[in-house]
C-alpha positions as CSV (number, residue, x, y, z in Angstrom):
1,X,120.6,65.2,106.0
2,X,124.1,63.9,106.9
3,X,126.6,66.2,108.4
4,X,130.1,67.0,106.0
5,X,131.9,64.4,107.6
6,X,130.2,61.7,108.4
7,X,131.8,60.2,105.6
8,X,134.4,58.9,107.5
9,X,132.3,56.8,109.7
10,X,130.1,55.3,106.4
11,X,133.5,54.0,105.0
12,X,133.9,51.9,108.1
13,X,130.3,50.8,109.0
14,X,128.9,46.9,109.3
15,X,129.8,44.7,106.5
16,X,132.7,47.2,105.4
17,X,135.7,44.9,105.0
18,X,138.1,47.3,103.4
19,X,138.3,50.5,105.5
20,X,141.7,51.3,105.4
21,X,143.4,50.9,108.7
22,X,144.4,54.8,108.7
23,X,140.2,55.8,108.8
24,X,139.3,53.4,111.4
25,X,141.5,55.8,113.9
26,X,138.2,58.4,112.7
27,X,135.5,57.3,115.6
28,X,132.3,58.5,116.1
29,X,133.3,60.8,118.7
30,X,136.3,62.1,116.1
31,X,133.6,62.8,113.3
32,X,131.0,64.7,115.6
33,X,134.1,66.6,116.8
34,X,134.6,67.4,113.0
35,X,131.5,67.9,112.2
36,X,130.6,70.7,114.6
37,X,134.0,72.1,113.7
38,X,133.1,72.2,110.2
39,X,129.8,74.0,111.1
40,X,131.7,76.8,112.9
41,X,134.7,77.0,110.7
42,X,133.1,76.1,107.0
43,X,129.6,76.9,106.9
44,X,129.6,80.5,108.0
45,X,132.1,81.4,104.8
46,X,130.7,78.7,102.5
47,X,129.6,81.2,99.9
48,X,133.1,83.4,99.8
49,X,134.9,80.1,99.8
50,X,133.3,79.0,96.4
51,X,135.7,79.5,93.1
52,X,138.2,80.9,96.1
53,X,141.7,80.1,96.2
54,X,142.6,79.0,99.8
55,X,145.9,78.4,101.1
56,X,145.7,75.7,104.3
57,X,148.3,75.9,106.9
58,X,148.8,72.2,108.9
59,X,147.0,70.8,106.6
60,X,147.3,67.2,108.6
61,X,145.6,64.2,106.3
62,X,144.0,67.0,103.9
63,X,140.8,66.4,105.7
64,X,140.3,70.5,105.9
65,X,141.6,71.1,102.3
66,X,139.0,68.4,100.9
67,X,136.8,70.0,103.1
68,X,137.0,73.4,101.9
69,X,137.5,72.2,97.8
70,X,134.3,70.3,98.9
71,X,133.0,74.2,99.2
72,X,134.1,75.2,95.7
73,X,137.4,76.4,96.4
74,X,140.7,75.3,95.3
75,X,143.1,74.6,97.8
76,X,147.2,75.1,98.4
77,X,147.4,73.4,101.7
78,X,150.9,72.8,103.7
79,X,151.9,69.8,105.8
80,X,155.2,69.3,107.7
81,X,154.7,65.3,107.8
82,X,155.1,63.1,104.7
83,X,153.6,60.9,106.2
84,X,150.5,62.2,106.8
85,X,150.3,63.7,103.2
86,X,150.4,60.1,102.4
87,X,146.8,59.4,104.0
88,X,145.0,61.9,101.5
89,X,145.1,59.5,98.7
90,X,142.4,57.4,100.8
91,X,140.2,60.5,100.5
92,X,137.4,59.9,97.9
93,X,138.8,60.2,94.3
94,X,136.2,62.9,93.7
95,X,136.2,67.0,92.2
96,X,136.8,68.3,95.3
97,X,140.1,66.3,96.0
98,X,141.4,66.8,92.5
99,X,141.3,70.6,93.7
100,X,143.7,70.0,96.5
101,X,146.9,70.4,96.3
102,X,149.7,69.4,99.4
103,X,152.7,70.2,100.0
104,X,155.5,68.8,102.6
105,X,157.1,71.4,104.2
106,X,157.6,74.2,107.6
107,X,154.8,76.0,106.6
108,X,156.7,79.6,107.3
109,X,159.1,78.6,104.9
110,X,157.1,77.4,102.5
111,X,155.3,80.7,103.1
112,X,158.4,83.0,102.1
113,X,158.5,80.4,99.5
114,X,155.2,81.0,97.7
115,X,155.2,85.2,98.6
116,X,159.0,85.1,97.0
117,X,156.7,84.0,93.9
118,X,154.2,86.2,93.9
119,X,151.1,84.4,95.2
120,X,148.5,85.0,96.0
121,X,145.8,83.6,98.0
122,X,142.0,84.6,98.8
123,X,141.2,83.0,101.9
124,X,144.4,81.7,104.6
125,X,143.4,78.6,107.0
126,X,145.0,78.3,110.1
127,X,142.7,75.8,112.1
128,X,144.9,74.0,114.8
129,X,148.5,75.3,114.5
130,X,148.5,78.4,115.6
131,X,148.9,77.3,119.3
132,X,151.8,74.9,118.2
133,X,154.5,77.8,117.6
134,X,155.8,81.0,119.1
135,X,156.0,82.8,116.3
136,X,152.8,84.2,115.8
137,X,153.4,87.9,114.7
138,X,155.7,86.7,111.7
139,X,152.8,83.9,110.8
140,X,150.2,87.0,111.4
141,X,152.3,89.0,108.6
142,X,153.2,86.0,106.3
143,X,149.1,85.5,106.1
144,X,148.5,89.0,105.5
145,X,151.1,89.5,102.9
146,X,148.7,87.0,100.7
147,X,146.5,90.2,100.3
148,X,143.5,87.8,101.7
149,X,139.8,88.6,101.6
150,X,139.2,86.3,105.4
151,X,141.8,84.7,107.1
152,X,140.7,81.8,109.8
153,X,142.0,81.0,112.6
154,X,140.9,78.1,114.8
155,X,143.1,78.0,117.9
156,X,143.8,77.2,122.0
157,X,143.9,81.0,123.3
158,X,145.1,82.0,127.1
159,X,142.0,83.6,129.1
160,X,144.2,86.0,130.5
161,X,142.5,89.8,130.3
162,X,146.0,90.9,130.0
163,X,148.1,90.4,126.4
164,X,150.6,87.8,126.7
165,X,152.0,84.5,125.8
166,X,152.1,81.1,127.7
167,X,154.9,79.6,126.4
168,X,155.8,75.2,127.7
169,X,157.1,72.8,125.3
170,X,155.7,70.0,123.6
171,X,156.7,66.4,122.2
172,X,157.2,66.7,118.3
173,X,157.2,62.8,118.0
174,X,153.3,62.9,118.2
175,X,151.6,63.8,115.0
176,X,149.2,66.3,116.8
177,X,151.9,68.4,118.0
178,X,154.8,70.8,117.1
179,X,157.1,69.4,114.0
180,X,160.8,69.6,115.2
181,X,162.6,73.3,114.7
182,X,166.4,71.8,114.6
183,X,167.6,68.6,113.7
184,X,166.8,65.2,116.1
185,X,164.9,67.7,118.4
186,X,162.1,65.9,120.3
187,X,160.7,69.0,122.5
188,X,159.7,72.4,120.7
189,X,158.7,75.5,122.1
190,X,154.9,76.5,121.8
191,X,152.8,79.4,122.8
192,X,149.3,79.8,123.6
193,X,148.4,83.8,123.1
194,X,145.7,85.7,124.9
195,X,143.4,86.8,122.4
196,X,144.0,90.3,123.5
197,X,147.3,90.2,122.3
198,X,145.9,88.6,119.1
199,X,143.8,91.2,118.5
200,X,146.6,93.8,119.3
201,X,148.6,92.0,116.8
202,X,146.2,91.4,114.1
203,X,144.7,95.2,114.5
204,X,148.6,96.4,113.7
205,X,148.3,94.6,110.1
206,X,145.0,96.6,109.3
207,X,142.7,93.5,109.7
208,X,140.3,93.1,112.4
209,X,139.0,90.3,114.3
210,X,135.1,88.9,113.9
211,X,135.4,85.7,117.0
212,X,132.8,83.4,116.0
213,X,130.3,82.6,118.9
214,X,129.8,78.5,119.3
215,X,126.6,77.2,119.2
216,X,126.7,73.5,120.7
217,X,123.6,71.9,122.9
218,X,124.6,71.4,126.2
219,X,124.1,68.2,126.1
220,X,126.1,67.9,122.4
221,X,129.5,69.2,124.1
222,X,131.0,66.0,125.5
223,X,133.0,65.6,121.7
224,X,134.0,69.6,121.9
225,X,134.2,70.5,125.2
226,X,137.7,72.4,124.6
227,X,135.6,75.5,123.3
228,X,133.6,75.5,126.4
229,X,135.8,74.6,129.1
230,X,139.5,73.7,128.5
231,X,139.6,69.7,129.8
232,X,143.0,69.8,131.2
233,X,143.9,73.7,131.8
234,X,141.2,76.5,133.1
235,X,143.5,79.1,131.8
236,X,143.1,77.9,127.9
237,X,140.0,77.8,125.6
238,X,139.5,77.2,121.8
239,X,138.2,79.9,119.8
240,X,137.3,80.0,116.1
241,X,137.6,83.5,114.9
242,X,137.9,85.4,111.3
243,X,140.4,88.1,110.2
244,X,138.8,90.2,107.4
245,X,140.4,93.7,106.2
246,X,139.8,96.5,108.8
């Protein structure tokens, strides 16, 4: 049985003349990334996700928001690069796209925007981001304030015992980092919190934290090593974990 996205790698196999040049960036080692991602992230909530409405925070290319429509839900996601928006429409034209919905902006302040409206969301998605700001307390509250059932968060935490924030900078030229804060900026500050501090945080909003033990084959780890063993920083490790009302 093929894994969620493997997908990705049938659009571009032998004979396959027109792959569009965005997907051929999607190798084999990207998609078995994905895919064991999706098993940790997706599949544990697949059931609450169905007829859910989900709002996606970085959504990138829409690759989680298709995934999680894919799941029966319906999905708001938020993307601070048009460009990348863009790529979606190379998604299969299917049901579950046509239940995605993306939209170009800061995610915080598109945030204020849609709680200044009065929505509301059952399930929040944060799977990447969160180590890419240093505003995590206001993001914390701005997810809570969608009164949601499970909020998911897939993040770089510190290892520190202690609660606290590394904070460095990163480029905001490169699509996998920070978007620029002010005007022509080209470094941002970002923030990688211990995860006792994320659980001091998160247990001040009334939610509490369930972290999601990975399950990989030793042998199967080379395409996600960062949630074993951090590949350029001992201090850091990616966790999935899942906020749920206390």
């Amino acid at each position: 049985m093929p894994d969620f996205f493997d997908f990705l790698g049938q659009v571009q196999g032998p004979g396959v003349t027109d792959t569009p040049d965005y997907f051929r960036r999607y190798t084999p080692h990207n998609i078995r990334k994905m895919n064991w991602r999706y098993r940790h992230i997706v599949q544990p909530i697949k059931d609450e996700l169905d007829g859910a409405t989900v709002l996606d925070l970085g959504s990138h290319d829409g690759r989680w928001p298709y995934a999680l429509a894919a799941a029966g839900a319906t999905v708001t996601g938020i993307e601070g690069r048009g460009d990348l928006i863009e790529q979606f429409s190379r998604f299969p034209e299917d049901e579950a796209r046509s239940r995605v919905s993306l939209v170009e902006g800061d995610f915080i302040a598109e945030m204020d925007r849609l709680l200044a409206e009065g929505s509301r969301f059952d399930v929040v998605t944060c799977l990447g981001v969160f180590y890419h700001t240093i505003q995590h307390y206001r993001i914390l509250m701005q997810m809570v304030a969608f009164r949601p059932k499970i909020i998911v968060v897939d993040s770089v935490f510190h290892l520190a015992n202690r609660a606290m924030i590394g904070v460095a900078s990163e480029n905001t030229t490169s699509h996998l980092n920070s978007i620029a804060q002010t005007e022509g900026q080209t470094e941002a500050p970002i923030g990688r919190i211990s995860r006792s501090a994320f659980e001091l945080m998160v247990d001040t909003l009334g939610y509490r934290v369930e972290w999601n033990d990975w399950q990989v084959p030793e042998e199967e780890r080379t395409a996600v090593m960062s949630y074993f063993n951090h590949p350029r920083n001992k201090h850091l490790r990616r966790f999935t974990c899942f906020l749920r009302p206390a």
